[in-house]
FIVEXRO-995275 format. One line per field, with one value per residue (C-alpha): residue in three letters; residue number from 1; x, y, z; chain. Coordinates in pm, 1 decimal. Example, Ala and Ser with C-alpha at 12.3 -4.5 7.8 and 13.67 -1.06 7.14 Angstrom:
2
res: [ALA / SER]
n: [1 / 2]
x: [1230.0 / 1367.0]
y: [-450.0 / -106.0]
z: [780.0 / 714.0]
chain: [A / A]
***
This chain:
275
res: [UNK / UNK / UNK / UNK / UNK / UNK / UNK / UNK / UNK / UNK / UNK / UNK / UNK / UNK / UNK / UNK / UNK / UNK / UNK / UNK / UNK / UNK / UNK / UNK / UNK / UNK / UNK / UNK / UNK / UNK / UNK / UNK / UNK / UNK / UNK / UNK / UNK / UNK / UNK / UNK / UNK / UNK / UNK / UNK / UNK / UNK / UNK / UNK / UNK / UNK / UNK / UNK / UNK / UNK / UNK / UNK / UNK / UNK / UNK / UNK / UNK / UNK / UNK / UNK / UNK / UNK / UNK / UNK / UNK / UNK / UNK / UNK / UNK / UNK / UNK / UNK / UNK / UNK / UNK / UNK / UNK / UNK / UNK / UNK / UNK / UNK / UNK / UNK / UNK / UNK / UNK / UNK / UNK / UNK / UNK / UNK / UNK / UNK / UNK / UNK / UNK / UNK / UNK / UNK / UNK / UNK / UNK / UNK / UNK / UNK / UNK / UNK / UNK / UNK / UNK / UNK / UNK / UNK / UNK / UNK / UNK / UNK / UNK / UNK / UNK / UNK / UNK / UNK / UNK / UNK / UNK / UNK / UNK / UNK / UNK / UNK / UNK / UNK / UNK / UNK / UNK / UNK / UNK / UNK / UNK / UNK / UNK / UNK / UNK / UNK / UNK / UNK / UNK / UNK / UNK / UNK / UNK / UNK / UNK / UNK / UNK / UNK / UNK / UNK / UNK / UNK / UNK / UNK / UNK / UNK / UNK / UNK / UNK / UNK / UNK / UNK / UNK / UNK / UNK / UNK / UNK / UNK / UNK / UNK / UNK / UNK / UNK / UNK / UNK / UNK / UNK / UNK / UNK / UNK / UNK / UNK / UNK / UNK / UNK / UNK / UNK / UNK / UNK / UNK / UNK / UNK / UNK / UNK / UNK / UNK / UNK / UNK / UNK / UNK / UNK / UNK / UNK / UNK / UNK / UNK / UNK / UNK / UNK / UNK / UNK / UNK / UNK / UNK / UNK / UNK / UNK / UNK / UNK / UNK / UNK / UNK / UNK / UNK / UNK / UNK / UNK / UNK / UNK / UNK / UNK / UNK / UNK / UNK / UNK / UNK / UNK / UNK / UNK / UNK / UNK / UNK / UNK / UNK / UNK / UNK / UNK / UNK / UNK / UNK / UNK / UNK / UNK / UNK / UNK / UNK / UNK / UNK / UNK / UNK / UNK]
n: [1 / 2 / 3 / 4 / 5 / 6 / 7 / 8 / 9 / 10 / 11 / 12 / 13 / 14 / 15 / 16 / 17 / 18 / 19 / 20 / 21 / 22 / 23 / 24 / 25 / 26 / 27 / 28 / 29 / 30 / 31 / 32 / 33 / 34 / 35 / 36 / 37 / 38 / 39 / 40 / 41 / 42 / 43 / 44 / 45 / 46 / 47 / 48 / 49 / 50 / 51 / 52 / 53 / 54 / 55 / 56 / 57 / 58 / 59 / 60 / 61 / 62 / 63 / 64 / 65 / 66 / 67 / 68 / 69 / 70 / 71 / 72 / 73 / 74 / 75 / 76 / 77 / 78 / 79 / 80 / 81 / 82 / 83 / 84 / 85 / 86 / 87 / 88 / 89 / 90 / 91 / 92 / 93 / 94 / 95 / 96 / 97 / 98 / 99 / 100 / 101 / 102 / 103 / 104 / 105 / 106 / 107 / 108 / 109 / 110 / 111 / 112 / 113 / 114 / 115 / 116 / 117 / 118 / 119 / 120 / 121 / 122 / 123 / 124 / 125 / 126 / 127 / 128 / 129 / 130 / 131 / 132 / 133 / 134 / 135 / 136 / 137 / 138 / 139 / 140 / 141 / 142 / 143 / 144 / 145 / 146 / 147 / 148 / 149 / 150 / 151 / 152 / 153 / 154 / 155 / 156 / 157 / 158 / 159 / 160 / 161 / 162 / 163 / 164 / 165 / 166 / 167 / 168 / 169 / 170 / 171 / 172 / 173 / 174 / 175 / 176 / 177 / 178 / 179 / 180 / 181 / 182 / 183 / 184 / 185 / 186 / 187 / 188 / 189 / 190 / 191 / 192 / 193 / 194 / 195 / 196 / 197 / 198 / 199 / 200 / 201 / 202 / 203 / 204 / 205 / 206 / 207 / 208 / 209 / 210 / 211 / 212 / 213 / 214 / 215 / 216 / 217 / 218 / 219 / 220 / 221 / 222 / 223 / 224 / 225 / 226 / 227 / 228 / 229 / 230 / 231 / 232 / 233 / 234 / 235 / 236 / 237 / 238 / 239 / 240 / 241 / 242 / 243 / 244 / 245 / 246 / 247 / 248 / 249 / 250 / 251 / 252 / 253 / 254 / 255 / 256 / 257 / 258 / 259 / 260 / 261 / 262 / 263 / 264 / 265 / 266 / 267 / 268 / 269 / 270 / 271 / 272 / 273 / 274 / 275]
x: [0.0 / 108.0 / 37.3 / -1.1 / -11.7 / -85.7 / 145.4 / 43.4 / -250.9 / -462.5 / -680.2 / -684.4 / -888.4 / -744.0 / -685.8 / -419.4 / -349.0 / -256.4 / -356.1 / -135.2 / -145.6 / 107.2 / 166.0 / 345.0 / 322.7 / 492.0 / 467.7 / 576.8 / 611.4 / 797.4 / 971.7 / 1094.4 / 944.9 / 938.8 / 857.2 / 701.5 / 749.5 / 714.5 / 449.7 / 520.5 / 725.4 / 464.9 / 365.4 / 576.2 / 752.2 / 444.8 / 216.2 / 440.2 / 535.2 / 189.6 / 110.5 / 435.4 / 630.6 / 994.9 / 1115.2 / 1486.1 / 1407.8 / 1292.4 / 1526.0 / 1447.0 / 1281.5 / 1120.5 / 1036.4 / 756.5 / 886.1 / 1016.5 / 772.4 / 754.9 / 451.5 / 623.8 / 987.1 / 958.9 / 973.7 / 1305.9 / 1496.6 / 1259.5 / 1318.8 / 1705.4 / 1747.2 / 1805.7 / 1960.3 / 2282.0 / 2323.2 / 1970.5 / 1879.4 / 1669.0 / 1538.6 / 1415.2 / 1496.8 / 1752.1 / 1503.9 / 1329.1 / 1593.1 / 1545.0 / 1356.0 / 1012.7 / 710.6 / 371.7 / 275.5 / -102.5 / -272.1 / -155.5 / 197.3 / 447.4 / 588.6 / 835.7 / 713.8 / 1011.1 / 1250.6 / 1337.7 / 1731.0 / 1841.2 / 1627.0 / 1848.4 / 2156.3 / 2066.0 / 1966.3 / 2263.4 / 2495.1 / 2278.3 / 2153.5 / 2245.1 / 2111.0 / 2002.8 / 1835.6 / 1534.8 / 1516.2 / 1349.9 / 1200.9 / 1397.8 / 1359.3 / 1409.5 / 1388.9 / 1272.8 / 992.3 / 870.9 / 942.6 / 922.9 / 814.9 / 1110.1 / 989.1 / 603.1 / 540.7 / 278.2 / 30.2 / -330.8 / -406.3 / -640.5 / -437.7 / -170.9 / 46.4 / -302.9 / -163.9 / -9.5 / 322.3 / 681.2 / 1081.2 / 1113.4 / 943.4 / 841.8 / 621.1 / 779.1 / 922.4 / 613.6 / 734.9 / 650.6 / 736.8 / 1017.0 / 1031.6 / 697.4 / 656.0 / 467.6 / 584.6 / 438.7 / 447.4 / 272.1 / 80.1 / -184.3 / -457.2 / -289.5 / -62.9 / -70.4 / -21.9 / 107.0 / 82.5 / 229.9 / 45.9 / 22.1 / 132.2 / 184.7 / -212.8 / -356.3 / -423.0 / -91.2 / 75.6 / -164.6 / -94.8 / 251.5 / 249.3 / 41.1 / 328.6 / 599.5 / 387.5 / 270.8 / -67.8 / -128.0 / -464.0 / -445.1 / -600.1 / -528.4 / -489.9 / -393.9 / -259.0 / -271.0 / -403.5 / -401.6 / -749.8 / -830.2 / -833.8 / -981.3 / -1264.4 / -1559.2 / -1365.1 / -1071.4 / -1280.5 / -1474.5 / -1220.9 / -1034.0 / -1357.9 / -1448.6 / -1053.1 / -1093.5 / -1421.1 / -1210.2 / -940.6 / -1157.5 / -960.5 / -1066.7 / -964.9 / -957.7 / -846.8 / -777.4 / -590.7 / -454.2 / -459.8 / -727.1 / -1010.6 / -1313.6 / -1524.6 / -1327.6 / -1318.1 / -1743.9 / -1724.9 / -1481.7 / -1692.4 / -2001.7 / -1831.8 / -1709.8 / -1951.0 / -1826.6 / -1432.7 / -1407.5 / -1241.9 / -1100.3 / -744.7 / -679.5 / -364.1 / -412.9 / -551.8 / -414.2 / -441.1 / -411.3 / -314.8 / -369.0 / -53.2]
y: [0.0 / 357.4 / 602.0 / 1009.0 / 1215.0 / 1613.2 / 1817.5 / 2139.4 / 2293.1 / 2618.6 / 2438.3 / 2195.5 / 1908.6 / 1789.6 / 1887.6 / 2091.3 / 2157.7 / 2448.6 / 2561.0 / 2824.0 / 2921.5 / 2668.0 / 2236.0 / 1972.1 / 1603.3 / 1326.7 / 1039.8 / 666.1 / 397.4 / 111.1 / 186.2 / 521.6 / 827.3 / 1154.8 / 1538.8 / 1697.5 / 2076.0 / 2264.1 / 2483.6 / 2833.0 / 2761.6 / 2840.6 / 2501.7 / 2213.1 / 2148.0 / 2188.7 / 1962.5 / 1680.9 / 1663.2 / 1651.9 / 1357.1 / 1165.5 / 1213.7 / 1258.6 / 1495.4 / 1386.8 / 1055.1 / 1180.7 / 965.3 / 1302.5 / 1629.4 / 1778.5 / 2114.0 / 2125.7 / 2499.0 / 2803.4 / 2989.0 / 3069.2 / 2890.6 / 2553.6 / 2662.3 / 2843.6 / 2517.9 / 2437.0 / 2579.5 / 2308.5 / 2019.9 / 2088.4 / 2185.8 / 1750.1 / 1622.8 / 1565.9 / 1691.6 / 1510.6 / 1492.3 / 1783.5 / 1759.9 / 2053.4 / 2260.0 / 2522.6 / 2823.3 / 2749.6 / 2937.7 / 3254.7 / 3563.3 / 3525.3 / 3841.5 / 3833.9 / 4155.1 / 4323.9 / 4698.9 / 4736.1 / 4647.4 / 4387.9 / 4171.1 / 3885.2 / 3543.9 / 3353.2 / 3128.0 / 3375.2 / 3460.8 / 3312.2 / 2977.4 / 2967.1 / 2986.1 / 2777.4 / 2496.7 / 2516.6 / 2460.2 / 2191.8 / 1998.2 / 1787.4 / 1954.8 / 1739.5 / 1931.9 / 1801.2 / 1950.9 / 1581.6 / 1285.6 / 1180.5 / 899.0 / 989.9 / 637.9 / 337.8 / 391.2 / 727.4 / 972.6 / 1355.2 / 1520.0 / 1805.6 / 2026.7 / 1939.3 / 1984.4 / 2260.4 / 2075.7 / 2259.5 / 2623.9 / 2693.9 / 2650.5 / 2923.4 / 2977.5 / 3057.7 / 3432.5 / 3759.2 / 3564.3 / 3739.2 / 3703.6 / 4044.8 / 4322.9 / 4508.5 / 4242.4 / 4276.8 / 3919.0 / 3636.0 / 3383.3 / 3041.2 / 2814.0 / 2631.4 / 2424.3 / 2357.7 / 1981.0 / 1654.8 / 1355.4 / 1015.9 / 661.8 / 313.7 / 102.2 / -175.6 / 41.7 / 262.6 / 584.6 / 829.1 / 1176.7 / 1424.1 / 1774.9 / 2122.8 / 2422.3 / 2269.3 / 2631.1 / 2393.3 / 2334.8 / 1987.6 / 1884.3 / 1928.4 / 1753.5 / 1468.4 / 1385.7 / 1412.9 / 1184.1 / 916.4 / 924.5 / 888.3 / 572.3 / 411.5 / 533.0 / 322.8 / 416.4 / 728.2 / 656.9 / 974.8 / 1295.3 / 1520.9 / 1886.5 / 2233.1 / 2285.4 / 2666.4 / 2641.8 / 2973.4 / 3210.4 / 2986.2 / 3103.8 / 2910.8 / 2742.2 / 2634.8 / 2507.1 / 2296.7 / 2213.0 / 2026.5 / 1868.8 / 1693.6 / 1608.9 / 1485.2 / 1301.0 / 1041.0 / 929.7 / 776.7 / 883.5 / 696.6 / 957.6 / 1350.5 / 1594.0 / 1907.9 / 2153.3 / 2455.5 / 2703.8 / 2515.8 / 2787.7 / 2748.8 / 2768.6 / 2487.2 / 2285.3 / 2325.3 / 2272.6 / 1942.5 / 1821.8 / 1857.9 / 1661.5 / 1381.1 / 1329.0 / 944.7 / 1053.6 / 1409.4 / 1442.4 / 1761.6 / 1772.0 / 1993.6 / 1913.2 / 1570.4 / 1450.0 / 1047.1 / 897.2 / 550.3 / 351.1 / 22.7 / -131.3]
z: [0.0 / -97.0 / 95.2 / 73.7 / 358.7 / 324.6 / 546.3 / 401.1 / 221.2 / 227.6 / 442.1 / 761.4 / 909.8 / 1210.7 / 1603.6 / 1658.1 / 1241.3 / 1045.8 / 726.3 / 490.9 / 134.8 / 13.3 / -45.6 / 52.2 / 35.2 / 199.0 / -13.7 / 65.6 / -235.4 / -249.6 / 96.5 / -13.1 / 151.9 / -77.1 / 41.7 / -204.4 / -186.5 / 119.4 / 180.3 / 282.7 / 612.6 / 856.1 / 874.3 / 765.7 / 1073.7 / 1279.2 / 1142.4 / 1036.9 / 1433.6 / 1448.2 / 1204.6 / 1323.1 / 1039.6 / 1033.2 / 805.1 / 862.0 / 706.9 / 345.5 / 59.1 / -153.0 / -160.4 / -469.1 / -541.3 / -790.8 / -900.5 / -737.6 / -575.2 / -230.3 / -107.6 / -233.0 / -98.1 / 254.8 / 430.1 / 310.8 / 623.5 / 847.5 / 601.8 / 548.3 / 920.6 / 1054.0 / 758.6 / 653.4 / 246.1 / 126.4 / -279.7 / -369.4 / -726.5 / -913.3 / -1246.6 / -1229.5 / -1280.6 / -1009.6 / -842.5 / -1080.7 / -969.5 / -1005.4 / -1052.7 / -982.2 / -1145.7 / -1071.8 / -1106.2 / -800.4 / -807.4 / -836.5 / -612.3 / -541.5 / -523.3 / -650.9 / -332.7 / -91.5 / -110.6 / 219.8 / 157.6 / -163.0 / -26.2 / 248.3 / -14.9 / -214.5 / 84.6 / 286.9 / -15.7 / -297.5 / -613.9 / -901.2 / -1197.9 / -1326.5 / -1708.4 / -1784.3 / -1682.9 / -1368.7 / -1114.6 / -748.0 / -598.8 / -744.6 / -884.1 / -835.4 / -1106.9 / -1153.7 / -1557.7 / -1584.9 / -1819.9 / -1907.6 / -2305.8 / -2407.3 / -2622.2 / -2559.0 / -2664.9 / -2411.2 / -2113.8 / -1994.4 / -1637.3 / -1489.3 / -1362.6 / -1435.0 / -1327.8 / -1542.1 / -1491.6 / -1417.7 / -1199.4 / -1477.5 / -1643.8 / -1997.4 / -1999.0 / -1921.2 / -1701.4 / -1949.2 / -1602.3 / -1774.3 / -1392.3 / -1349.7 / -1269.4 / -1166.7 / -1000.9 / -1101.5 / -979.3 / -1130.0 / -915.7 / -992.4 / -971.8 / -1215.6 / -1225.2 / -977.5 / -1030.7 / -773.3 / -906.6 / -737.1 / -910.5 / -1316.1 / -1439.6 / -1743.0 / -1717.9 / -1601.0 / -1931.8 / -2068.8 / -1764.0 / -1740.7 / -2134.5 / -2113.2 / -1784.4 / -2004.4 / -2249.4 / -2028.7 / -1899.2 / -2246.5 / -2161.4 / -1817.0 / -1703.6 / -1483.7 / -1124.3 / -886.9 / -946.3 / -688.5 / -603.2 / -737.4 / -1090.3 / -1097.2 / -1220.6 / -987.9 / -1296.8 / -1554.7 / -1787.6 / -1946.5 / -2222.0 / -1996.7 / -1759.9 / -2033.0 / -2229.5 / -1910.1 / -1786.3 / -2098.7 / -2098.2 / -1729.2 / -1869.6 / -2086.1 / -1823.4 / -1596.9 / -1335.8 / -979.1 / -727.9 / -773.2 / -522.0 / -649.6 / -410.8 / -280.3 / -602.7 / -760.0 / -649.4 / -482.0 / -835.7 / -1002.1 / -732.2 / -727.1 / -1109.0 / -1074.4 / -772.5 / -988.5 / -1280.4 / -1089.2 / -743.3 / -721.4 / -765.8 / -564.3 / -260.8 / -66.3 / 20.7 / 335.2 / 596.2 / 746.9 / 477.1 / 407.0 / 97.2 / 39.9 / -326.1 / -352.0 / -492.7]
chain: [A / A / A / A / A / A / A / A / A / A / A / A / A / A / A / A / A / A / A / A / A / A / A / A / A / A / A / A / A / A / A / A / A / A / A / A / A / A / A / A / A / A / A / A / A / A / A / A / A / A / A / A / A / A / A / A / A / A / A / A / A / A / A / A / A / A / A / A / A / A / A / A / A / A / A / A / A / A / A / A / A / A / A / A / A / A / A / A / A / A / A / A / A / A / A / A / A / A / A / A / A / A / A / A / A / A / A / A / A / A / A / A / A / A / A / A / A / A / A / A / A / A / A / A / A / A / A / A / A / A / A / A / A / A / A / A / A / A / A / A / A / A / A / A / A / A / A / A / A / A / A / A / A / A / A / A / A / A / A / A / A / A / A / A / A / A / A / A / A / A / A / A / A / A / A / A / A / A / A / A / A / A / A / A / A / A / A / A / A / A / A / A / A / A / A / A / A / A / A / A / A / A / A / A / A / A / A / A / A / A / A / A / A / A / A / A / A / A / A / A / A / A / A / A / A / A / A / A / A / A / A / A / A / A / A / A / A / A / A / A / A / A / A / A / A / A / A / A / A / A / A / A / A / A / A / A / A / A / A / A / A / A / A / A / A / A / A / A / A / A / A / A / A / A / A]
***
């Protein structure tokens, strides 16, 4: 039995729990345990004490891409262990811009997380499909196939907003069981569809059976909305729980296309794959 436990989330369901704009997964296959991303820093620490997890005893850490609600946590998960395999692609150490009416600000890993990382970890760069531990796989760069999906924000390289920020290191981590593949996802500033089509290809086209994560869906309009619901529709995907920057309307819309295969996904959540 695999098994997924949510250690960080926008939301919480649990005594003594915390909830923070941000995600992280601890995920155990095949006797490996993987922490995937690490919320905003708040609350890694905190609730994995909580949930009896050991942060120390991650075989890998994987940073889906470089913002800060995925990297804060770093200091907590670096802070036990002796020069542990972090996988991401190189940009996710660029500067990142999320740029508004109202202004522009930095949402990229904060400077002193990055240093810390590059002298407490092992970096491997993930510009393709890599395998952490036996078994359990991350994308690297995730093909653009659709033209409906984009990054799902006003998200650029540079404060200005004169140089769109195409998310190069956005990226999914995968595993096979009997049941089918499982798909882990961060944000999907690639878009769900394109990640979930390129993670079929990189498994001959096993049968999908969980998807679950952030799929940036927040800002999506009619047709992108549609267009990855009647995608959704023809994977026959088993379990769905969409996550922290999926928003509240696309979560509704998702639960209302798939009653039998919805779930929610706050902190304490524990998911368990047959094997």
């Amino acid at each position: 039995m695999s098994r997924i436990t949510v250690l960080c989330e926008n939301t919480a369901a649990g005594k003594h729990l915390t909830g923070e704009h941000g995600l992280s997964f601890w995920i155990e296959h095949n006797n490996h345990s993987i922490l995937f991303d690490t919320g905003q820093g708040y609350c890694l620490k905190h609730n994995a004490d909580i949930l009896g997890i050991s942060l120390p005893s991650a075989d890998a850490i994987v940073l889906s891409h470089g913002h800060f609600d995925h990297t804060g946590g770093l200091p907590d998960a670096l802070a036990e262990t002796n020069m542990p395999s972090v996988f991401l692609h190189p940009q996710a150490l660029s500067p990142r811009y999320a740029c508004r009416e109202d202004g522009s600000y930095e949402i990229g890993m904060a400077q002193p997380i990055e240093e810390l990382l590059r002298k407490r970890a092992k970096l491997i760069f993930t510009e393709g499909p890599t395998e952490l531990c036996p078994g359990i796989f991350v994308t690297g760069t995730i093909p653009r196939q659709t033209d409906f999906e984009d990054s799902g924000g006003p998200f650029f390289w540079d404060e200005d907003g004169s140089e769109l920020d195409t998310f190069p290191d956005d990226q999914a981590l995968y595993f096979e069981t009997s049941a089918g593949t499982v798909v882990v996802l961060g944000c999907a500033h690639a878009g769900i569809v394109n990640t979930l089509m390129y993670v079929q290809k990189l498994t001959d086209n096993n049968p999908i059976y969980a998807v679950l994560g952030g799929t940036h869906l927040v800002a999506a309009n009619e047709e992108r909305m549609n267009k990855t619901l009647d995608f959704l529709r023809t994977l026959q995907i088993q379990r769905l729980q969409p996550a922290h920057c999926t928003g509240f309307i696309a979560m509704a819309r998702l639960w209302h296309a798939f009653p039998d295969q919805y779930a929610p996904c706050p902190v304490g959540s524990i998911i368990n794959i047959p094997e």
